[in-house]
N, CA and C atoms of all chains as a GROMACS GRO file, in nm:
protein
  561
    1UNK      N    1   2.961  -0.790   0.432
    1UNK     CA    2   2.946  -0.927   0.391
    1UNK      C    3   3.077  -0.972   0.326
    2UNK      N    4   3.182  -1.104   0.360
    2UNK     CA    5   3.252  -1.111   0.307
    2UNK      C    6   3.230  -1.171   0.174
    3UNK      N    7   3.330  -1.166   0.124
    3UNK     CA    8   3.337  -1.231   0.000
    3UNK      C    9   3.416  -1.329  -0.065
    4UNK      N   10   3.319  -1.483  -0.132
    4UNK     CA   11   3.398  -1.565  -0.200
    4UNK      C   12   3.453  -1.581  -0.322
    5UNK      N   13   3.514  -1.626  -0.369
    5UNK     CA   14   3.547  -1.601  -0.542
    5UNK      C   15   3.511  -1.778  -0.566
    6UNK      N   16   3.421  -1.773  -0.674
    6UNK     CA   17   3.344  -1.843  -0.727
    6UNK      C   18   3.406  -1.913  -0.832
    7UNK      N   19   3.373  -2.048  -0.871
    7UNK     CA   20   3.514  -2.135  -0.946
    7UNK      C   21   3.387  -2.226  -1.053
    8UNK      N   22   3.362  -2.188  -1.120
    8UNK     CA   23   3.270  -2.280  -1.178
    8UNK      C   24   3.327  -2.328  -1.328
    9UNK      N   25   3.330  -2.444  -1.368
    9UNK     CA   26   3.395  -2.567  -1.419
    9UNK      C   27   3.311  -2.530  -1.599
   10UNK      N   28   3.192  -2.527  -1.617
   10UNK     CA   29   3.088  -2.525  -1.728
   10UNK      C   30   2.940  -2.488  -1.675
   11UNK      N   31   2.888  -2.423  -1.749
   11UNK     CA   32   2.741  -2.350  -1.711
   11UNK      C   33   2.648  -2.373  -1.873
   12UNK      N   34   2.539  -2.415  -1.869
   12UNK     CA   35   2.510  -2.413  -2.016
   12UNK      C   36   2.330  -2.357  -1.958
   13UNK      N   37   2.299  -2.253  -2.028
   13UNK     CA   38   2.167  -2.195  -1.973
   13UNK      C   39   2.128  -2.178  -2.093
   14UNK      N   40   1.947  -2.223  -2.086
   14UNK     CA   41   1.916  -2.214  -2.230
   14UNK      C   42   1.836  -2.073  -2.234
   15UNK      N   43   1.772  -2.030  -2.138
   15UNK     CA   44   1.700  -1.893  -2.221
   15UNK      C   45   1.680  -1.850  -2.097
   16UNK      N   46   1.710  -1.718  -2.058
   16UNK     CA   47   1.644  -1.652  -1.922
   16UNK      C   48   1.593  -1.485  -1.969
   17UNK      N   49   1.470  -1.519  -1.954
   17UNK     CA   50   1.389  -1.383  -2.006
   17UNK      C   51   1.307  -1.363  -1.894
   18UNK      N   52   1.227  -1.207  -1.954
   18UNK     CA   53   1.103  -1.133  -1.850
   18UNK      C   54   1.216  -1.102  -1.740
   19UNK      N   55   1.287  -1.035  -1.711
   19UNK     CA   56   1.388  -0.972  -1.624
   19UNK      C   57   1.405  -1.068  -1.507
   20UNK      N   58   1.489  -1.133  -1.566
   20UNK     CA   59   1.568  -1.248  -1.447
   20UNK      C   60   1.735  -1.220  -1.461
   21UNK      N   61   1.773  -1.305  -1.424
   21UNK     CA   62   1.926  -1.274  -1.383
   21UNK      C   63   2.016  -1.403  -1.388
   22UNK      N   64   2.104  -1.452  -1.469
   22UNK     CA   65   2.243  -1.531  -1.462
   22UNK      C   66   2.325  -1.469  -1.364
   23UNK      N   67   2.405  -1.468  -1.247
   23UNK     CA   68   2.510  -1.414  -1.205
   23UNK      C   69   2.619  -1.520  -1.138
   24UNK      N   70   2.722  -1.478  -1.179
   24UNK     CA   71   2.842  -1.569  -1.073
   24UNK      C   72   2.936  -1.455  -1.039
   25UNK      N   73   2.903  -1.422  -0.892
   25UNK     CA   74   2.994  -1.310  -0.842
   25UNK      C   75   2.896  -1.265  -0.751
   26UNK      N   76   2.881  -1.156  -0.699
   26UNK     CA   77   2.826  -1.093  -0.590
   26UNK      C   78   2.743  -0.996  -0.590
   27UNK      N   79   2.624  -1.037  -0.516
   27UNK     CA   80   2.520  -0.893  -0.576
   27UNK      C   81   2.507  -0.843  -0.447
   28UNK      N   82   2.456  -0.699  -0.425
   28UNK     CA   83   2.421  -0.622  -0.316
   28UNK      C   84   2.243  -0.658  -0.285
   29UNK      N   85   2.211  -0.575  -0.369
   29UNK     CA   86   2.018  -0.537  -0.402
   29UNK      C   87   1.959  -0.631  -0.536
   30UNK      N   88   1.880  -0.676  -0.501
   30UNK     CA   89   1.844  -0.750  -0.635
   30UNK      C   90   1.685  -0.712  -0.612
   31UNK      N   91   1.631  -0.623  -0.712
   31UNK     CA   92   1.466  -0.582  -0.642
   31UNK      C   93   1.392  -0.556  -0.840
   32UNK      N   94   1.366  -0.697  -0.909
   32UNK     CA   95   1.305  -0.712  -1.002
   32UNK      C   96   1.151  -0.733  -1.023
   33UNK      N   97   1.084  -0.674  -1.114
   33UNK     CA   98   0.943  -0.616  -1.101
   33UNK      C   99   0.886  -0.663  -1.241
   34UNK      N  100   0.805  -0.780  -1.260
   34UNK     CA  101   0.740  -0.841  -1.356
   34UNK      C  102   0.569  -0.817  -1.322
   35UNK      N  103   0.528  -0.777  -1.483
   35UNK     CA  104   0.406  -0.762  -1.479
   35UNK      C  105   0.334  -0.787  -1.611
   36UNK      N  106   0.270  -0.914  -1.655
   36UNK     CA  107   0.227  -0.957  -1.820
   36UNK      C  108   0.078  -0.959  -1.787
   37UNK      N  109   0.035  -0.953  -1.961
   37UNK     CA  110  -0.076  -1.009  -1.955
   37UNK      C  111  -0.075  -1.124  -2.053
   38UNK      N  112  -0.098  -1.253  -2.023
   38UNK     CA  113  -0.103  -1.336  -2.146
   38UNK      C  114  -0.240  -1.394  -2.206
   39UNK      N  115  -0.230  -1.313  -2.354
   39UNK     CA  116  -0.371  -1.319  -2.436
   39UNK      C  117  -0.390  -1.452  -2.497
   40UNK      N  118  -0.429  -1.517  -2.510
   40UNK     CA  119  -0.464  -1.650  -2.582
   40UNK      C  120  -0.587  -1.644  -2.713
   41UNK      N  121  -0.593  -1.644  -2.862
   41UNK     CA  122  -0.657  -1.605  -2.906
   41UNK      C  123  -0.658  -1.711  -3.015
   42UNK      N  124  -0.803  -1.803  -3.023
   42UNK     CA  125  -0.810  -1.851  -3.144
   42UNK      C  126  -0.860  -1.827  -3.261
   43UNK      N  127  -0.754  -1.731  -3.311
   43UNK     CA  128  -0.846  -1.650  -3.449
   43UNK      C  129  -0.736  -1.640  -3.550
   44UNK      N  130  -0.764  -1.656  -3.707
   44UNK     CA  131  -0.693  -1.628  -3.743
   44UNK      C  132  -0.628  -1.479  -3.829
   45UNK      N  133  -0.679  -1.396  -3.702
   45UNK     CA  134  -0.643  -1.282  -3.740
   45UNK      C  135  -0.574  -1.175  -3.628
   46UNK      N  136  -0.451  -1.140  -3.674
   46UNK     CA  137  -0.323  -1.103  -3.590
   46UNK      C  138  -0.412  -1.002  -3.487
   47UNK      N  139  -0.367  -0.993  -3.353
   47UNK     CA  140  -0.425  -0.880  -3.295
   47UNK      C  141  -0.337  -0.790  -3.289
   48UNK      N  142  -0.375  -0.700  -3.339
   48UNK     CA  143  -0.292  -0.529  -3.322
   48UNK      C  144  -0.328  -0.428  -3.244
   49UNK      N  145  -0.453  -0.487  -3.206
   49UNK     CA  146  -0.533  -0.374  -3.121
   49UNK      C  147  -0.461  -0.302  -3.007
   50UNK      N  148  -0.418  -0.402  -2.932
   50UNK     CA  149  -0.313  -0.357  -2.823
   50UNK      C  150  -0.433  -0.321  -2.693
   51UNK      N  151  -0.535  -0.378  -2.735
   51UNK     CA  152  -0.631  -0.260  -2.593
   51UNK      C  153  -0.647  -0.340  -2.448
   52UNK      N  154  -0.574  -0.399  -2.402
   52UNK     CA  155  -0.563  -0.437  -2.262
   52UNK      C  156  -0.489  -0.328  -2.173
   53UNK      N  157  -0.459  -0.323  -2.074
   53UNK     CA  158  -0.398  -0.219  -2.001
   53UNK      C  159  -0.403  -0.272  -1.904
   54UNK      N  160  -0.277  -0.226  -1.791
   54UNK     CA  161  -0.232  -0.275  -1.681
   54UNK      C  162  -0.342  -0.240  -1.576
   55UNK      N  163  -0.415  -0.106  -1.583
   55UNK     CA  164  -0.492  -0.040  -1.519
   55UNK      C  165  -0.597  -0.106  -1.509
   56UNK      N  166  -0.686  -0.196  -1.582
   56UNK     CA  167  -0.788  -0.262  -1.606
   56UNK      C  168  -0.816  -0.382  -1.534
   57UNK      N  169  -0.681  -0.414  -1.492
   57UNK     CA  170  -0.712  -0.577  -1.382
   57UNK      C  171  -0.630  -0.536  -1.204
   58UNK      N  172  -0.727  -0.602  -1.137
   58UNK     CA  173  -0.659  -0.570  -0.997
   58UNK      C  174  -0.548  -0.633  -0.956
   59UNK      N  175  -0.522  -0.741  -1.049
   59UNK     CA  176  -0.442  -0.801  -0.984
   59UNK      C  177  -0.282  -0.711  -0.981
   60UNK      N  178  -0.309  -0.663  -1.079
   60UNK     CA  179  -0.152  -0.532  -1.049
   60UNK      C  180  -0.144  -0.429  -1.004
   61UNK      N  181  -0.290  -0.423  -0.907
   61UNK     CA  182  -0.230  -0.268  -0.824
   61UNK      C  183  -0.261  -0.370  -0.644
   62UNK      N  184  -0.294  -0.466  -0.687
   62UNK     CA  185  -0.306  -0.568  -0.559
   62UNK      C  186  -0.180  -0.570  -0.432
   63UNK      N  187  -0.150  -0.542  -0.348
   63UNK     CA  188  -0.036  -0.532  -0.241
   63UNK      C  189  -0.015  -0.680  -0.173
   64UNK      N  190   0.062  -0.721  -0.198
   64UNK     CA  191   0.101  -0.837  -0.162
   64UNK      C  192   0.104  -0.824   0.014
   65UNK      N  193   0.050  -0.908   0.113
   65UNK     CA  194   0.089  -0.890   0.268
   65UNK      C  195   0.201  -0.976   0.398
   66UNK      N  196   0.272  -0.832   0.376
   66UNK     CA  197   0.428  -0.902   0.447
   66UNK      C  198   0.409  -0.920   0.586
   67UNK      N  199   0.514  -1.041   0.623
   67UNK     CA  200   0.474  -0.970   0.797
   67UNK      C  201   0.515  -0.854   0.869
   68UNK      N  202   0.432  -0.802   0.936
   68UNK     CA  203   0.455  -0.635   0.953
   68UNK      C  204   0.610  -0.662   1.030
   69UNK      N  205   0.580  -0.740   1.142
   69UNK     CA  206   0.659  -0.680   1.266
   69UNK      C  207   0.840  -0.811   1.196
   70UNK      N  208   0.934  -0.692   1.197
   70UNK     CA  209   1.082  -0.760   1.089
   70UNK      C  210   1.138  -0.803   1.217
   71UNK      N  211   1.208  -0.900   1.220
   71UNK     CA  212   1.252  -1.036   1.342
   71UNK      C  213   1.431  -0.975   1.349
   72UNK      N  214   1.463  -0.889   1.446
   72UNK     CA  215   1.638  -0.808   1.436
   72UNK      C  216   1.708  -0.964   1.443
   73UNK      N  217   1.780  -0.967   1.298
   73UNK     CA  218   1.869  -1.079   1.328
   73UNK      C  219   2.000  -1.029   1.266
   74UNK      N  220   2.121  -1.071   1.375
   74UNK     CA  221   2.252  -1.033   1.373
   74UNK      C  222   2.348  -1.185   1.333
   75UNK      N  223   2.378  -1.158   1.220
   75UNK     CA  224   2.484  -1.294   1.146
   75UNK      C  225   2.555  -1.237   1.126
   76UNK      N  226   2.656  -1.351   1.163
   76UNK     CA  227   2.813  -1.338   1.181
   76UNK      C  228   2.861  -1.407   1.102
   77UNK      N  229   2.959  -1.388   0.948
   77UNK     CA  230   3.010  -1.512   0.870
   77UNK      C  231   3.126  -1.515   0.885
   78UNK      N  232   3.170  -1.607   0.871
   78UNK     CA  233   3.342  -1.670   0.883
   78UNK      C  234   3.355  -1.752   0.738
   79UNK      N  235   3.377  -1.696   0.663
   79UNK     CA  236   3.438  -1.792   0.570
   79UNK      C  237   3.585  -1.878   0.573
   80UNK      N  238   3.564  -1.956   0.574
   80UNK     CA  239   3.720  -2.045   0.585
   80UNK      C  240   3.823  -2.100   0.522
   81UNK      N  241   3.710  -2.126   0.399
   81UNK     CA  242   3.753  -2.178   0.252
   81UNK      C  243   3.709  -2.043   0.149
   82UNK      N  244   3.786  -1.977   0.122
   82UNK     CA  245   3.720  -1.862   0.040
   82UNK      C  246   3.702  -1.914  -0.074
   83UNK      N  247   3.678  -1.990  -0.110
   83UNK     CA  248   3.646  -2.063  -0.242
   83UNK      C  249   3.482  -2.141  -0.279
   84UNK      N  250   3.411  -2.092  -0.375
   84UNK     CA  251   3.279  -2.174  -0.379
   84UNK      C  252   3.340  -2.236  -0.489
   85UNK      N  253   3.329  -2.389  -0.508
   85UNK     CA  254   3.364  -2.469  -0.559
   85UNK      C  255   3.215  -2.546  -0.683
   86UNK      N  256   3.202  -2.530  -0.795
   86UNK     CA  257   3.101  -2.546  -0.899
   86UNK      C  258   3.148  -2.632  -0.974
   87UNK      N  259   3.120  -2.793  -1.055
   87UNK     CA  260   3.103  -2.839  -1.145
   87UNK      C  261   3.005  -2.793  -1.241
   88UNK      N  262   2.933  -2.861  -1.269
   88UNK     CA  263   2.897  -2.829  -1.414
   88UNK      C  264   2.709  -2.778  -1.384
   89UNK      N  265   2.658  -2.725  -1.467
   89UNK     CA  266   2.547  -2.671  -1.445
   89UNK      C  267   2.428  -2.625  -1.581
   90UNK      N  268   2.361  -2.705  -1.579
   90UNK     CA  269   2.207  -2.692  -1.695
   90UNK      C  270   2.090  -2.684  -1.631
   91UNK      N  271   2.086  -2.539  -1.681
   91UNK     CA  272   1.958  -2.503  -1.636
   91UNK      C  273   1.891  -2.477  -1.810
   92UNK      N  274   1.725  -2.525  -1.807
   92UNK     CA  275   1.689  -2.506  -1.926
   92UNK      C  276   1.613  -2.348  -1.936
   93UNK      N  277   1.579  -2.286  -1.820
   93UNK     CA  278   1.521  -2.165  -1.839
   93UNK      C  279   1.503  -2.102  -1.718
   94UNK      N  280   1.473  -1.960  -1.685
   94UNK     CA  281   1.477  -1.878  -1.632
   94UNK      C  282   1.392  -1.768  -1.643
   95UNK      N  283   1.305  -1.701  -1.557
   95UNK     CA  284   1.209  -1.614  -1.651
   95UNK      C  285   1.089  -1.580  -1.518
   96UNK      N  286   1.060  -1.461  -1.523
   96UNK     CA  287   0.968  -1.386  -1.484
   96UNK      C  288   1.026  -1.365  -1.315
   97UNK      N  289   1.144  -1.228  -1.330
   97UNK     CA  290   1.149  -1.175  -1.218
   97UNK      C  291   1.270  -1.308  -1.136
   98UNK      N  292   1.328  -1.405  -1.201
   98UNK     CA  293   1.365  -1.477  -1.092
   98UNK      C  294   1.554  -1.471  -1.132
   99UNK      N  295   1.613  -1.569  -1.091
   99UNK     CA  296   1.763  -1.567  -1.035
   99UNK      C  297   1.841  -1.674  -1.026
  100UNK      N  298   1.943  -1.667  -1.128
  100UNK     CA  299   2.032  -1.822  -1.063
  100UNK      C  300   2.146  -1.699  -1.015
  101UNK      N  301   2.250  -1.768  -0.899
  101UNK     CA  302   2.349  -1.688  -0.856
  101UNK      C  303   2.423  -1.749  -0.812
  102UNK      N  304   2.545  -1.741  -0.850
  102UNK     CA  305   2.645  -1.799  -0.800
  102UNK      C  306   2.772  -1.721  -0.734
  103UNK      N  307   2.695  -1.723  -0.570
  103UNK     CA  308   2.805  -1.632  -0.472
  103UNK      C  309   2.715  -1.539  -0.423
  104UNK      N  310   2.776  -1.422  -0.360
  104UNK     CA  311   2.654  -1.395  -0.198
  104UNK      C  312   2.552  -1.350  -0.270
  105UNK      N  313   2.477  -1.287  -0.238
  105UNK     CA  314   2.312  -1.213  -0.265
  105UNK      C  315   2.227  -1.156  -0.149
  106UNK      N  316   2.258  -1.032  -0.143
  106UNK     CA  317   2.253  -0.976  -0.010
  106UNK      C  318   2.092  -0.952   0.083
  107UNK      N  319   2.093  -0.860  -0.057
  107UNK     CA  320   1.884  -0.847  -0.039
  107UNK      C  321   1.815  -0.859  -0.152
  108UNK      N  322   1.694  -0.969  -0.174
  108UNK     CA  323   1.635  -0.953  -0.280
  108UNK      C  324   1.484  -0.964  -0.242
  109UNK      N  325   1.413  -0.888  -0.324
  109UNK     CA  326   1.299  -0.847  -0.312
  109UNK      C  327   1.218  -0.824  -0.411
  110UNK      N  328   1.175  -0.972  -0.537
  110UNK     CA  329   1.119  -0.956  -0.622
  110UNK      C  330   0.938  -0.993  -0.623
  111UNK      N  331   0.911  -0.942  -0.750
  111UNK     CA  332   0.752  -0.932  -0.737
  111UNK      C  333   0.719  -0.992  -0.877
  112UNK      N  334   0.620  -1.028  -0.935
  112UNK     CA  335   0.616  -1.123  -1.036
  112UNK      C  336   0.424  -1.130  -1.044
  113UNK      N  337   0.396  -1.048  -1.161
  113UNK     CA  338   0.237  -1.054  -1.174
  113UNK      C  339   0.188  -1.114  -1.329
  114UNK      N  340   0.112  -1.201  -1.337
  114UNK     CA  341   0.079  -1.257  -1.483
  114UNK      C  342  -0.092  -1.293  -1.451
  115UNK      N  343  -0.164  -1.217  -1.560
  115UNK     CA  344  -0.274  -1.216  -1.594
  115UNK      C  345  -0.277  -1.310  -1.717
  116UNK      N  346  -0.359  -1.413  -1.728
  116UNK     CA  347  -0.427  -1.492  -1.820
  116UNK      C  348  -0.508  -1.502  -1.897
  117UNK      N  349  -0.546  -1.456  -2.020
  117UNK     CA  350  -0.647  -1.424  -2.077
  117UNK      C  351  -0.705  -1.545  -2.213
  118UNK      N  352  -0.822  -1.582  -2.221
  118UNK     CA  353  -0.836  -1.692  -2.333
  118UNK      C  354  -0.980  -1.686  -2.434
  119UNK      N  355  -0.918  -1.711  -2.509
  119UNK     CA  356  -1.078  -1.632  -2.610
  119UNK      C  357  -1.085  -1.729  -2.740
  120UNK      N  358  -1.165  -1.834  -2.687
  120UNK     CA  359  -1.180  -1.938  -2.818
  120UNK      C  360  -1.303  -1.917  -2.864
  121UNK      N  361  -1.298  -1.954  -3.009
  121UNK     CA  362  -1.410  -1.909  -3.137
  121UNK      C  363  -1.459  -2.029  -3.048
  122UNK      N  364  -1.608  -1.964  -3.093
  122UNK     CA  365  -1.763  -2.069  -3.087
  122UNK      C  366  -1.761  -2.205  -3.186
  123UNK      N  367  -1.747  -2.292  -3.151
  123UNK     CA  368  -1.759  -2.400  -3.264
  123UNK      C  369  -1.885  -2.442  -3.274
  124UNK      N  370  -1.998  -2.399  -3.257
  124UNK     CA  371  -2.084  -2.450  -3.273
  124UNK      C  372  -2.124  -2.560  -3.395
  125UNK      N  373  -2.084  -2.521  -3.512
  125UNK     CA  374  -2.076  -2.644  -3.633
  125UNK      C  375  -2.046  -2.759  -3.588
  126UNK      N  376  -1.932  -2.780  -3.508
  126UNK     CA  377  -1.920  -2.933  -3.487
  126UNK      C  378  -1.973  -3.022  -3.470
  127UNK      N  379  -2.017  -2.904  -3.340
  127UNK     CA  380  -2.131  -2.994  -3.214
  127UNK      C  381  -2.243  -3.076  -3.292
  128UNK      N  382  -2.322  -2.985  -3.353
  128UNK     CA  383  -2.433  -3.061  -3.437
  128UNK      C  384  -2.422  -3.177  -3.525
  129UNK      N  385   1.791  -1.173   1.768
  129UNK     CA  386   1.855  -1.312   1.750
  129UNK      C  387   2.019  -1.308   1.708
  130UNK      N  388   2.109  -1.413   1.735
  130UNK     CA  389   2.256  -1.405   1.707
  130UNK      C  390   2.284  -1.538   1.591
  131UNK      N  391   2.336  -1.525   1.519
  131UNK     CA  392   2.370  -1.666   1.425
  131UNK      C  393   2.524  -1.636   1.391
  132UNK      N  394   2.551  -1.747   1.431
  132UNK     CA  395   2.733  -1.719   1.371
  132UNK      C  396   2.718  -1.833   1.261
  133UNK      N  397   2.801  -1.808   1.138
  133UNK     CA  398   2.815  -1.886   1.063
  133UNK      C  399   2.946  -1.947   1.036
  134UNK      N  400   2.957  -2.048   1.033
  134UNK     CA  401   3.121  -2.095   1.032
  134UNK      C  402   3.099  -2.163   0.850
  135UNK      N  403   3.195  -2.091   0.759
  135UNK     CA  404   3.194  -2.156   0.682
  135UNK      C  405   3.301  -2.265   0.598
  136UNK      N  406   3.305  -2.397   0.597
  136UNK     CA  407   3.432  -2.410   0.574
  136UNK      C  408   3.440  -2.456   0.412
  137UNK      N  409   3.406  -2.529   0.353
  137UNK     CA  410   3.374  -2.538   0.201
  137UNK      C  411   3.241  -2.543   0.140
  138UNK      N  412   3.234  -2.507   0.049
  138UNK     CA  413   3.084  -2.565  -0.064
  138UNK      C  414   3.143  -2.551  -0.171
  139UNK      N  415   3.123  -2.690  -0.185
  139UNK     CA  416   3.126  -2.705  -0.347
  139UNK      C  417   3.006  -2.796  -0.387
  140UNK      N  418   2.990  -2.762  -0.530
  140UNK     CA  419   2.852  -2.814  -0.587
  140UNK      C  420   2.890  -2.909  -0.712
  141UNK      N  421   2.842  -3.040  -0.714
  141UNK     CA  422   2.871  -3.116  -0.831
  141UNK      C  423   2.824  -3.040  -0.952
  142UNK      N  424   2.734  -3.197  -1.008
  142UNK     CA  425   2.645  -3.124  -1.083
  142UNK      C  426   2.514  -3.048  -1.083
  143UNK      N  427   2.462  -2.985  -1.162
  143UNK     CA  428   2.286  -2.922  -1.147
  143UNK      C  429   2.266  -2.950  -1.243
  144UNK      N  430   2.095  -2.967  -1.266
  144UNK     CA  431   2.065  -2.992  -1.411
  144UNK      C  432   1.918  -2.948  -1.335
  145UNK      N  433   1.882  -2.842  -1.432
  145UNK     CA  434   1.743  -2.772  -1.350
  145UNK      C  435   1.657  -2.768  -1.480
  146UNK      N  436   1.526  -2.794  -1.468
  146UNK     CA  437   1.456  -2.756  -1.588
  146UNK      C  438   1.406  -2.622  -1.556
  147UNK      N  439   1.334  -2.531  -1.437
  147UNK     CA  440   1.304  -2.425  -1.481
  147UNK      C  441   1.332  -2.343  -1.354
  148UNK      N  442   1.387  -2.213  -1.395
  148UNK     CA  443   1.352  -2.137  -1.225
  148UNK      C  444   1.260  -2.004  -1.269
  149UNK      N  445   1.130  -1.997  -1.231
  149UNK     CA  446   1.017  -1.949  -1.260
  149UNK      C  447   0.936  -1.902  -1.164
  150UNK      N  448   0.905  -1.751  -1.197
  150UNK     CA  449   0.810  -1.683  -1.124
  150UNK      C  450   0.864  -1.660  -0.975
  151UNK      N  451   0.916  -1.550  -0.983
  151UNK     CA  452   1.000  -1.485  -0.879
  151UNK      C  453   1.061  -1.586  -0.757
  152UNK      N  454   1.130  -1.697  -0.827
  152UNK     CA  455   1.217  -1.780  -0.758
  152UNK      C  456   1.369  -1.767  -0.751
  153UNK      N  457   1.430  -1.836  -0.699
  153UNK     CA  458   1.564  -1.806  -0.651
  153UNK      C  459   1.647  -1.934  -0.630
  154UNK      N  460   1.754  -1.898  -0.782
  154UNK     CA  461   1.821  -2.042  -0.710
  154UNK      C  462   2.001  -1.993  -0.671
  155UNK      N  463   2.051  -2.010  -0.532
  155UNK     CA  464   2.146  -1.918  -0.498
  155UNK      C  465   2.265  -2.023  -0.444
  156UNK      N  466   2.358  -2.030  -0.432
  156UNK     CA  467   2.479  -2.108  -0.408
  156UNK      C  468   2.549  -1.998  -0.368
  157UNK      N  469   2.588  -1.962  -0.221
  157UNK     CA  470   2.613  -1.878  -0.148
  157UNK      C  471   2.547  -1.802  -0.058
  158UNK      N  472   2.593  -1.657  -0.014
  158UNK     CA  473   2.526  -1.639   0.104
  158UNK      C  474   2.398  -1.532   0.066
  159UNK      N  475   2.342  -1.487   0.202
  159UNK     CA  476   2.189  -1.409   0.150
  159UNK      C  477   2.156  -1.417   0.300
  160UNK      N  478   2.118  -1.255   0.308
  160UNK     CA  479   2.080  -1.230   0.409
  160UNK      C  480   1.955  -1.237   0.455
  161UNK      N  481   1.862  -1.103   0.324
  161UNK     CA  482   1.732  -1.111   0.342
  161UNK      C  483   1.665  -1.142   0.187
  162UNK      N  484   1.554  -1.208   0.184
  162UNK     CA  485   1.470  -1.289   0.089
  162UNK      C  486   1.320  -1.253   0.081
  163UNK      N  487   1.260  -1.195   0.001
  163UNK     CA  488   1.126  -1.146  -0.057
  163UNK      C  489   1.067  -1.193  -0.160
  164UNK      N  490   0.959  -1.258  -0.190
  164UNK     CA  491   0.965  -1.299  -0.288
  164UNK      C  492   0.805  -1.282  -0.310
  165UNK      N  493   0.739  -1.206  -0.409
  165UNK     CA  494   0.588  -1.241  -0.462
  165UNK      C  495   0.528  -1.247  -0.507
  166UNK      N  496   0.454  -1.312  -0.569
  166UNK     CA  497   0.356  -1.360  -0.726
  166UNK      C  498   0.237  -1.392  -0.730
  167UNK      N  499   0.244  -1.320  -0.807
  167UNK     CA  500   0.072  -1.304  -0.850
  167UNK      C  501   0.016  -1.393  -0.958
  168UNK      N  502  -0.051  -1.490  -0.980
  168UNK     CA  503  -0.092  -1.528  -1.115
  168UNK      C  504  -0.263  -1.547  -1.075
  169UNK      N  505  -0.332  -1.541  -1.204
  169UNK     CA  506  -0.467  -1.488  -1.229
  169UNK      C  507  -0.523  -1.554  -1.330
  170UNK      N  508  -0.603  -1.651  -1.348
  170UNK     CA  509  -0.668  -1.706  -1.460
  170UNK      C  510  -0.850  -1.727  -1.422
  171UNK      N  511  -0.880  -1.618  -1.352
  171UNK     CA  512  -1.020  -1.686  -1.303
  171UNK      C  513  -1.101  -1.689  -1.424
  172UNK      N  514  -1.228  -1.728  -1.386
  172UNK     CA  515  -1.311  -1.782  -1.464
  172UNK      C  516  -1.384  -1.718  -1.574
  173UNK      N  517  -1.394  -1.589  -1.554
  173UNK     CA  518  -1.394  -1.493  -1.685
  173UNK      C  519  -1.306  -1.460  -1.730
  174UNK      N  520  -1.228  -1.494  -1.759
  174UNK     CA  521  -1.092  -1.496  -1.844
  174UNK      C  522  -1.136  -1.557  -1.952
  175UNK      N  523  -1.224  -1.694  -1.939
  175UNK     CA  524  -1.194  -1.830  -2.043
  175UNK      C  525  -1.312  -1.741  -2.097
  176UNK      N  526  -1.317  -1.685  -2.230
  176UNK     CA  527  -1.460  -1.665  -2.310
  176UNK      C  528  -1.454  -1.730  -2.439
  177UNK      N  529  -1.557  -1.750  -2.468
  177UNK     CA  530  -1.608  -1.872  -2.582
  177UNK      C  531  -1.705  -1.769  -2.663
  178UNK      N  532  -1.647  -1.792  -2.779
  178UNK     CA  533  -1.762  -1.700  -2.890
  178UNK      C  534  -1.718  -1.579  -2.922
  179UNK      N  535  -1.783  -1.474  -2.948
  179UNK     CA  536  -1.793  -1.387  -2.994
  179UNK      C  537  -1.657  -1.307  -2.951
  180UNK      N  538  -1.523  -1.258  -3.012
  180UNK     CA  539  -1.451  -1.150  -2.931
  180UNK      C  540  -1.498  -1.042  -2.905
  181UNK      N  541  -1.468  -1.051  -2.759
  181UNK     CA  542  -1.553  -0.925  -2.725
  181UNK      C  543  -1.423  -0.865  -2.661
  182UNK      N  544  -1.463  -0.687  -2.680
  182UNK     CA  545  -1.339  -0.618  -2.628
  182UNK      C  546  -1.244  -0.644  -2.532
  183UNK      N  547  -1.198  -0.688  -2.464
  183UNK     CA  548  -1.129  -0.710  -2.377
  183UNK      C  549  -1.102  -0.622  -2.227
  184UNK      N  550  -1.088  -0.492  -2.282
  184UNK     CA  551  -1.072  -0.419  -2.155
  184UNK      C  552  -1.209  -0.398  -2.099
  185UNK      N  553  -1.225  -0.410  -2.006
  185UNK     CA  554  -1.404  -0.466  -1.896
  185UNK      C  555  -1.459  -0.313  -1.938
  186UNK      N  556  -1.546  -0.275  -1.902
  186UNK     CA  557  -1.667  -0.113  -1.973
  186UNK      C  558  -1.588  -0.003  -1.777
  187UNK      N  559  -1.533   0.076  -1.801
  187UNK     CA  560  -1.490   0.126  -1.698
  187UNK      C  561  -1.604   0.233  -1.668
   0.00000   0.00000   0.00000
């Protein structure tokens, strides 16, 4: 794969978490693997328990389905201008398994699992 | 299949992105092969009302 050299002017990124990626330059393999559970709890008492587990919901041993049969494709690049040319760039966030990149990116192959969880107190007092 | 690529410039003004989220991809340049997959899960026993009850289901 040839390669461009990347020219970027200003970049201002506000937060990229849960294994994502800023890059300006050239990646080979990019193969990032996200897996949360997000608890929602209206109580006012901290949970420490910790007792959820990855093992407990299907959705993370679940196999995502690719298409079997891979399509042989042969690309040919010519770069002409070896130069990627960038002004300015705001991104406000980044997060769970994903990618800003600036310049080639050869193979990527990410996966990204989030369980939801929500547990609101009974208000029954109100109601009445 | 055959693809020739002729490349002669890219350049990019400005961007102004609010989010790139959940195994997305934002790329300015080249890329051969692309995978991408996500899972999200909020069904309907998720939402419980009342009493906390343990969380991990009775195995």
């Amino acid at each position: 794969m040839e390669h461009r050299y990347v020219h970027i002017r200003m970049s201002a990124i506000n937060s990229i978490v849960d294994s994502s990626i800023f890059n300006i330059g050239d990646t080979v393999h990019f193969n990032p693997i996200f897996k949360g559970i997000a608890v929602q709890r209206e109580t006012n008492v901290w949970n420490d328990a910790y007792d959820t587990d990855f093992e407990d919901y299907s959705i993370f041993t679940r196999q995502a389905n690719w298409i079997d049969t891979e399509i042989p494709v042969h690309m040919y690049n010519f770069h002409h201008n070896g130069t990627i040319q960038v002004g300015t760039v705001s991104i406000t966030g980044v997060s769970q398994s994903s990618t800003v990149q600036f310049g080639g990116l050869k193979n990527i192959n990410a996966e990204s699992r989030l369980k939801h969880i929500r547990i609101l107190q009974d208000n029954e007092i109100e109601n009445t | 299949m055959n693809i020739e690529v002729h490349n002669w410039g890219l350049c990019v003004g400005n961007v102004a992105i609010e989010a790139v989220a959940s195994s997305s991809v934002f790329l300015v340049g080249d890329n051969e092969t692309i995978k991408l997959s996500s899972f999200f899960d909020t069904p309907p026993e998720s939402y419980i009302v009342g009493a906390i009850v343990p969380l991990a289901p009775p195995t």
